[in-house]
C-alpha positions in Angstrom: 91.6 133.1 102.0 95.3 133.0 101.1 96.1 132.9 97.3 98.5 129.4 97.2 101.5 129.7 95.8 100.9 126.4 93.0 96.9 125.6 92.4 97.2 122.3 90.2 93.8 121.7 88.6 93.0 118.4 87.2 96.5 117.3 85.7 96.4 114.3 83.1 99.2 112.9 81.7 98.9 109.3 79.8 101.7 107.4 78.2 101.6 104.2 75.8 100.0 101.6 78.5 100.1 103.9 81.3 98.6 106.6 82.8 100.9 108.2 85.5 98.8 111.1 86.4 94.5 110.9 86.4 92.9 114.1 87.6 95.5 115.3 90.3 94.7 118.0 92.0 96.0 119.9 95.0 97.4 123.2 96.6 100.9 124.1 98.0 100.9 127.0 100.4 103.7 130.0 100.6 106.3 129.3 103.3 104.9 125.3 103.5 106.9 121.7 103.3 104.7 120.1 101.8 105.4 116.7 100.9 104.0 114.4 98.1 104.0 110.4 98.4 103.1 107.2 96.9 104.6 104.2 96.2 106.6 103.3 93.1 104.7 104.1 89.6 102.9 105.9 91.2 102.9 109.4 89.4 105.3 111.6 91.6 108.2 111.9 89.2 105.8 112.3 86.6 104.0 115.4 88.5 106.6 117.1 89.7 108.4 116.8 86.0 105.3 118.6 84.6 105.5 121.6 87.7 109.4 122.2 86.0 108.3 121.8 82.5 109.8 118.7 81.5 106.5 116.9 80.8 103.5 119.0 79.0 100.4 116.8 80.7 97.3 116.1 78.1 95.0 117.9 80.4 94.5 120.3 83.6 96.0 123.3 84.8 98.0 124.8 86.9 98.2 128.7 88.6 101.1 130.3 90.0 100.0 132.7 92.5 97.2 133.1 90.9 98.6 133.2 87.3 98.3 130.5 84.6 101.4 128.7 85.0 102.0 126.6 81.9 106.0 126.5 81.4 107.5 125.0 78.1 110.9 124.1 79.0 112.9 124.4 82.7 114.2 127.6 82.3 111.0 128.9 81.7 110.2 127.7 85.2 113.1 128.4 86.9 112.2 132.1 85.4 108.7 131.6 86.7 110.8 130.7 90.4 110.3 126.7 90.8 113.7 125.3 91.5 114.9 121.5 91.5 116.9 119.5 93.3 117.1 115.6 91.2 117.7 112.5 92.9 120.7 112.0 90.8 122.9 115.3 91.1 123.7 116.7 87.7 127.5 117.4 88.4 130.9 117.6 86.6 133.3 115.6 88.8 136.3 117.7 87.6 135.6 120.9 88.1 135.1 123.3 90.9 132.0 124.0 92.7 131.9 127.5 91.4 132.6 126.1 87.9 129.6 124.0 88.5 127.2 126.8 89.3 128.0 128.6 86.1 126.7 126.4 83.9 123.6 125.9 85.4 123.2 130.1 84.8 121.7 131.5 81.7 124.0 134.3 81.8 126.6 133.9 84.5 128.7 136.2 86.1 132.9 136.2 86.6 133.9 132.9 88.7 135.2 135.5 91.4 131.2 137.0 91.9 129.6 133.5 91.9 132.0 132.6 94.6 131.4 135.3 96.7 127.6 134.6 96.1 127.8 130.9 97.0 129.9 132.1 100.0 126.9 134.5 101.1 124.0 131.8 100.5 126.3 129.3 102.3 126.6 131.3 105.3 123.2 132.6 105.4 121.4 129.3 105.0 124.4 127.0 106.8 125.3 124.9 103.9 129.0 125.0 104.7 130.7 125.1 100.8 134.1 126.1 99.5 133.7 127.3 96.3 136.8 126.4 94.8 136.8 123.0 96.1 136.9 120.2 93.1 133.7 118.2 92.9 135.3 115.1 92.5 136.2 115.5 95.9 133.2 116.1 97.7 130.9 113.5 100.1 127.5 113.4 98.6 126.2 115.6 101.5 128.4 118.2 100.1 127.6 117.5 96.3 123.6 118.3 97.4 124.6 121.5 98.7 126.2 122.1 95.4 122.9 121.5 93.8 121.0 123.0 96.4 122.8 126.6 96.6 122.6 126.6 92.6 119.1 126.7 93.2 118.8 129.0 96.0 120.7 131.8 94.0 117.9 131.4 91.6 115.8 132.9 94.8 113.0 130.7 93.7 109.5 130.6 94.8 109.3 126.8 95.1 111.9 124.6 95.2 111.1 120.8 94.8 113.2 117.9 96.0 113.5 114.5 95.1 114.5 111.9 97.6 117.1 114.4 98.9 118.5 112.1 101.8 118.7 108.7 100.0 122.8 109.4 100.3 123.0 111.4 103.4 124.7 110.7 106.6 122.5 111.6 109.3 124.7 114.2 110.6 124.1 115.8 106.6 120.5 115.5 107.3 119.9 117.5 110.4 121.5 120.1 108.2 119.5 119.5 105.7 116.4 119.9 107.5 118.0 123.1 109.5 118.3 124.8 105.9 115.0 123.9 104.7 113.4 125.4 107.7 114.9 128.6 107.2 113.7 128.7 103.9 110.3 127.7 104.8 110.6 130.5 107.4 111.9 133.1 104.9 108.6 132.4 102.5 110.1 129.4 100.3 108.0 126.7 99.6 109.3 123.3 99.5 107.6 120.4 97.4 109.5 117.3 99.2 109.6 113.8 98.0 110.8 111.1 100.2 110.2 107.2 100.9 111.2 107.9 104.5 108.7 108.7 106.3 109.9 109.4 109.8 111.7 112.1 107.8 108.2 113.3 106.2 106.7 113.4 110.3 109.3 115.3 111.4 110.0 118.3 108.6 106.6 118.6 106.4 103.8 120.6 107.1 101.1 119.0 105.1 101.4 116.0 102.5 99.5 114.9 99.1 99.2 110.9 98.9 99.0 109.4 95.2 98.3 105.9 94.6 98.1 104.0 91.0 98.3 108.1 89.4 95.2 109.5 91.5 95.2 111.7 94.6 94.1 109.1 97.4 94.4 111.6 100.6 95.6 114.2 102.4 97.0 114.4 105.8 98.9 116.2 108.4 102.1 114.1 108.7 102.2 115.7 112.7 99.5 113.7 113.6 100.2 111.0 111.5 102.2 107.4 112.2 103.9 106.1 109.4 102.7 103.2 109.1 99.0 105.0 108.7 100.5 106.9 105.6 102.6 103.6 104.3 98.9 102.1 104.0 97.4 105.2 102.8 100.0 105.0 99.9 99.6 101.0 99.3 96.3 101.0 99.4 96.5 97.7 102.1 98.0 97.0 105.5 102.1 96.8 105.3 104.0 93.5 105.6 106.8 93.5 107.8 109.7 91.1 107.0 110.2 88.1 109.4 113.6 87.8 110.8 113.8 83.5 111.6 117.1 82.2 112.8 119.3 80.3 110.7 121.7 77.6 111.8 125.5 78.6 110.7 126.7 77.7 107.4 129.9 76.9 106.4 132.5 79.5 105.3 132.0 80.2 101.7 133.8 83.7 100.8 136.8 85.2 102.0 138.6 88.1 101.9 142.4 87.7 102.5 144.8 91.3 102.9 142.4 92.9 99.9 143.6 95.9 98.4 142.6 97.8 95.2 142.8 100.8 93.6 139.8 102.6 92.2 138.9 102.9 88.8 139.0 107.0 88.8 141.2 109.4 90.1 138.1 110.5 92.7 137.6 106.7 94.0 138.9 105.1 97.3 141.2 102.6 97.7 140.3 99.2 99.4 143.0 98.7 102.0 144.0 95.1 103.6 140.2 94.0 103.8 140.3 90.2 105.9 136.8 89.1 105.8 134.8 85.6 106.0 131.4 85.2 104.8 129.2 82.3 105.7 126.3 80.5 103.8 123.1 81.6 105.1 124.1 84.5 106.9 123.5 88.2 106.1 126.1 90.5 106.6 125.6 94.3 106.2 128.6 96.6 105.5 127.5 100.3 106.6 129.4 103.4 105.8 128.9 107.3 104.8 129.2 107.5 100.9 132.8 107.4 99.5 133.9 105.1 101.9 134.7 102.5 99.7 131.6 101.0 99.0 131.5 101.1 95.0 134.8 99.7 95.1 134.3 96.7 97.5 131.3 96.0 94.8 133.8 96.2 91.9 136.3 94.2 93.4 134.3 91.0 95.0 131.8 91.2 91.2 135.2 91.0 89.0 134.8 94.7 87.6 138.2 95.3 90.0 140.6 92.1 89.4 143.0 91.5 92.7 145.7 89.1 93.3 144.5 85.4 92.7 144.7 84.9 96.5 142.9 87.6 97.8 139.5 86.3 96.8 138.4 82.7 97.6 135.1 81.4 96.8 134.5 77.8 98.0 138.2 77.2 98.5 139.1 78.7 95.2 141.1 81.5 94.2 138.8 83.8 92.0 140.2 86.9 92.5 141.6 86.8 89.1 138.6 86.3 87.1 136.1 88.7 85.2 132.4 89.0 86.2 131.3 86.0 83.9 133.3 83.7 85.6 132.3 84.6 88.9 129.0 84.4 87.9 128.8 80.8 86.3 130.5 80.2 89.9 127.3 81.9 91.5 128.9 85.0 92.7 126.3 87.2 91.7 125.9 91.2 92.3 123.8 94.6 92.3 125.5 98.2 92.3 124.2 100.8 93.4 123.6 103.0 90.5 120.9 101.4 88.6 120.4 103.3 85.6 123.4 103.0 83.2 125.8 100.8 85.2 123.3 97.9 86.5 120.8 98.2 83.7 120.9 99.6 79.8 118.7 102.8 79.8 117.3 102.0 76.2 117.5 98.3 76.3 114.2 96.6 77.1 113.5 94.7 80.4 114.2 91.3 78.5 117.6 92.7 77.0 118.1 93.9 80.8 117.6 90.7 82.4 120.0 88.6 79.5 122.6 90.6 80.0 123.3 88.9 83.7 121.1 86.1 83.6 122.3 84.6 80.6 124.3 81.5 81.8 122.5 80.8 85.0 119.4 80.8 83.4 120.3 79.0 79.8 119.3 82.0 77.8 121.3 81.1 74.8 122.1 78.4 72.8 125.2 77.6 71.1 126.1 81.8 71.0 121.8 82.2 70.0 119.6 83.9 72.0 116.5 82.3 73.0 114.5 85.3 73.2 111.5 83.6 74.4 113.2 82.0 77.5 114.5 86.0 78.0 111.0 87.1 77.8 109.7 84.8 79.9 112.4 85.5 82.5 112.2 89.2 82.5 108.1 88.6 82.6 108.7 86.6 85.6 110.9 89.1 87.4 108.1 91.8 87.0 105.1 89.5 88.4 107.6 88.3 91.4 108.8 91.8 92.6 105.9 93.7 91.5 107.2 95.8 88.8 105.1 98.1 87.6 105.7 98.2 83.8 103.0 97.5 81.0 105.4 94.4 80.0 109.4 93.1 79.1 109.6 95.2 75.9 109.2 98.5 77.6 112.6 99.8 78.2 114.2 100.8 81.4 114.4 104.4 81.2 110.6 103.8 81.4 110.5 102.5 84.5 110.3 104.6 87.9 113.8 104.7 89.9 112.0 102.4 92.4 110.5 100.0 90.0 113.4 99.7 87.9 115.7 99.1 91.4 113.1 96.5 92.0 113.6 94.5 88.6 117.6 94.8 88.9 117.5 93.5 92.5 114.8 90.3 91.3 117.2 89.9 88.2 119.7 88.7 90.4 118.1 86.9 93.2 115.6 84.6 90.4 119.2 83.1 89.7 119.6 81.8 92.9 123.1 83.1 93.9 125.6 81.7 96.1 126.9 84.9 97.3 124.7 87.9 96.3 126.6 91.5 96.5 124.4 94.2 96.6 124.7 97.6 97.3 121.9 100.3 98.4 119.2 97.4 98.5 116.4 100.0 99.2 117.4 103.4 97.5 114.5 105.2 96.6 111.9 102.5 96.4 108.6 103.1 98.7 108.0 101.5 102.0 106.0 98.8 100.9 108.6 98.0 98.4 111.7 98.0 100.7 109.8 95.5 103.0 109.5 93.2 100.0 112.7 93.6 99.0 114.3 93.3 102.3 112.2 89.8 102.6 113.6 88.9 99.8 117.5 88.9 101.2 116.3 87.0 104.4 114.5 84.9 102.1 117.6 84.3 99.8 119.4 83.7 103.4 117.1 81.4 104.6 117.9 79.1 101.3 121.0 79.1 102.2 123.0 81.8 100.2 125.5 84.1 101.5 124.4 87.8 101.6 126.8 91.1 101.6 124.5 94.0 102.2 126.0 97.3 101.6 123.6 100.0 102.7 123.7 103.6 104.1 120.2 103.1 105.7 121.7 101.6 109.3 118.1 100.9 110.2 117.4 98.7 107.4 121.1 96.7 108.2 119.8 96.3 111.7 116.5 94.8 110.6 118.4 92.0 108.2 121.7 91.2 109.4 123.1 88.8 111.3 126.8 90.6 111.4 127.8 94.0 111.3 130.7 95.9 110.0 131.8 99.3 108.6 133.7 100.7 105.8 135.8 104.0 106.5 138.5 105.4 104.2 139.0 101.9 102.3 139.2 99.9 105.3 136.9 97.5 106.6 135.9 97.0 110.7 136.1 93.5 112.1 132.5 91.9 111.8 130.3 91.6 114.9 127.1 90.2 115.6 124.0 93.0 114.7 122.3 91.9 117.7 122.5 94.5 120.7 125.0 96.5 118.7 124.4 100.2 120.0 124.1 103.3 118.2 127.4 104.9 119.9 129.1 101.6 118.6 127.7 101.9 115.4 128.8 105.4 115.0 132.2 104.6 116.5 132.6 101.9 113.8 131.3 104.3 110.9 134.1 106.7 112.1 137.4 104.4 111.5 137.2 103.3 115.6 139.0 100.0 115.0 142.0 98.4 115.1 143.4 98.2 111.3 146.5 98.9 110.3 146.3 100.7 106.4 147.4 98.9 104.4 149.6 100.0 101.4 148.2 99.1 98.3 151.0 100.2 95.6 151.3 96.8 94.2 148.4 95.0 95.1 147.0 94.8 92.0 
């Protein structure tokens, strides 16, 4: 028999309350995709931290070709030749790509050799890069490549990937894909993580299911449907969200002429936005990342104020006021990056959930805290949206990226919004999860609240919505109905196909 390339033997790794990994145990083969699943919590990041020496586990092994493999630190297993790819790309926005690749080198070479080397490895594995191109101003597609090339000139062994299309177009991920099979052909191995499990039938050779920290199963993704591995991973069959009609409501946002600049020098600006949003209907926003779509958030949540005028909530100009205010109001929203800018990293999940839901859910008291009625709260946002946490005073850097996206997006929807904003609904959480959470909005719909779902996954926005449009450079397509909407439409839309006139927004603000 072969020698694999990673034997892990038994891995245990227990934290206060939890244990993430129980006896896992499994095999990755030279030149195999092999992918790893399970729902949220349920041990990946954990087990994939402890193959790059981030995380010592409390018992087990692991052999690297054959070798004990027990690294301390990352760079003693990026010497070993595991490479990683992070969900969340680990980039300076104002330097060059070259620059970038430097410092993840323990001893780099002059800027002029590393860009001739990312040259080479971009040509040679089709990851079209210019070297000297400032990061600020990449798409996310091109940011990965960043990331990924920095590992490749490492020439590693294994190289594991977290969630790596969770901000791709799909155009980005048929690259993707074509890159990683050249590696896999050329000898690499690939450890791949990914909720999407279409994706997993189509690239991976073999996968490893976890469940609750145990190894549940194995399978052959080839042969396998995804709904068969979505219940492998669960444990139960998988709930599909129900769709019902909803008579109209009346008009209860609009957009009039809105324009805004962004933030940073790196942003998009919102250009002459007109838009209506009605009680009771969803309407998804699609759009490839750096579109606009972190702006839009700002601007209709109060982060980004605009003109009085250009933002009328019930017949009222709110445009003008901060977050707070919109929020008494019941203008209520969810960014997309979760750790850090929708939740505290070392705050705890009660801290978390008074930080928004402090007026509409009367958790204070003449300017004191009623830290009971917080607890409480937070304690029933984890049993509603089945966060996986030992309890409210565990903090959110704790908490999985998918179970801590599932406590922000419950945060907001246990207020009971008028219009909820949110953007990437789904990023990163498992299937079973998304389903919930998509429930949820048609849910929230059903009650009678306005939805604005702003989501890359075009699949998901056909499944929910009852309108359609796209953002493209700042600019905003008319609306129209999701229903028989085709793909060449879609992508027409995505690509600027409509009639807007760009709007100059010196002055807007």
């Amino acid at each position: 028999m072969n020698t694999p390339l990673l034997r892990l033997d038994g891995l245990t790794k227990a934290y206060p309350g939890v244990v993430a990994n129980k006896d896992v145990s499994f095999e990755i083969q030279p030149g195999e995709i092999h992918a790893l699943l399970g729902e949220n919590g349920a041990g990946k990041s954990t087990l994939v931290k402890t193959i790059y020496g981030l995380v010592k586990p409390d018992a087990g092994h692991m052999h690297l070709e054959g070798t004990l493999f027990e690294p301390a630190e990352p760079r003693a297993a990026r010497a070993a030749g595991v490479a990683m790819v992070f969900q969340h790309f680990s980039l300076f926005d104002a330097m060059n790509v070259a620059e970038n690749i430097a410092l993840g080198m323990e001893n780099p070479p002059p800027q002029r050799a590393i860009s001739a080397q990312v040259r080479q490895v971009s040509d040679q594995y089709g990851l079209p890069l210019d070297p000297t191109r400032v990061v600020g101003e990449l798409s996310a597609g091109e940011r990965q490549r960043v990331e990924i090339i920095r590992c490749l000139l490492q020439d590693p062994k294994l190289l594991i990937m977290d969630e790596p299309t969770s901000v791709l177009t799909p155009q980005e991920v048929t690259i993707l894909f074509e890159t990683l099979r050249r590696l896999r052909d050329a000898g690499t191995a690939i450890l791949y993580i990914s909720h999407k499990l279409e994706e997993i039938r189509a690239l991976c050779d073999a996968a490893t299911v976890l469940r609750l920290g145990q190894v549940v199963g194995t399978c052959d993704p080839r042969a396998t449907s995804s709904r068969e591995m979505a219940e492998l991973m669960v444990g139960s069959s998988l709930h599909v969200p129900h769709k019902a009609s909803r008579p109209e409501g009346a008009v209860i946002l609009t957009l009039q002429k809105l324009g805004a600049k962004p933030p940073h020098r790196f942003g998009t600006s919102l250009r002459d936005i007109d838009l209506t949003v009605r009680r009771g209907e969803i309407l998804g926003i699609g759009g490839v990342a750096g579109n606009g779509q972190d702006e839009l958030v700002a601007a209709l949540s109060g982060e980004i104020r605009t003109r009085r005028d250009m933002l009328m909530m019930a017949g009222k100009s709110i445009g003008h006021l901060g977050p707070n205010a919109r929020r008494r109001l019941g203008l209520l929203a969810a960014p997309e990056e979760r750790m850090g800018h929708a939740a505290a990293p070392d705050m705890t999940l009660t801290e978390n959930a008074l930080l928004t839901a402090v007026t509409r859910r009367n958790l204070a008291n003449r300017g004191f805290v009623r830290w009971g009625k917080a607890r409480d709260y937070a304690a029933a946002v984890i049993k509603a949206f089945d966060v996986r946490t030992p309890g409210p005073a565990n903090t959110a850097r704790s908490l999985s990226g998918g179970n801590l996206q599932k406590f922000v997006i419950g945060r907001e929807i246990m207020q009971d919004p008028v219009v909820f904003v949110v953007n990437q609904p789904t990023w990163g959480v498992d299937a079973s999860a998304a389903a919930a959470i998509r429930q949820a909005l048609l849910d929230l719909a059903d009650k009678g609240a306005a939805v604005i779902c702003i989501s890359q996954d075009l699949d998901e926005l056909m499944e929910i919505s009852d309108r359609f449009a796209a953002l493209n450079n700042g600019r905003l397509s008319a609306p129209r109905p999701a229903q028989g909407l085709s793909v060449e439409q879609i992508g027409l839309m995505l690509g600027g196909a409509h009639d807007m006139e760009v709007a100059d927004v010196e002055g807007a603000i």
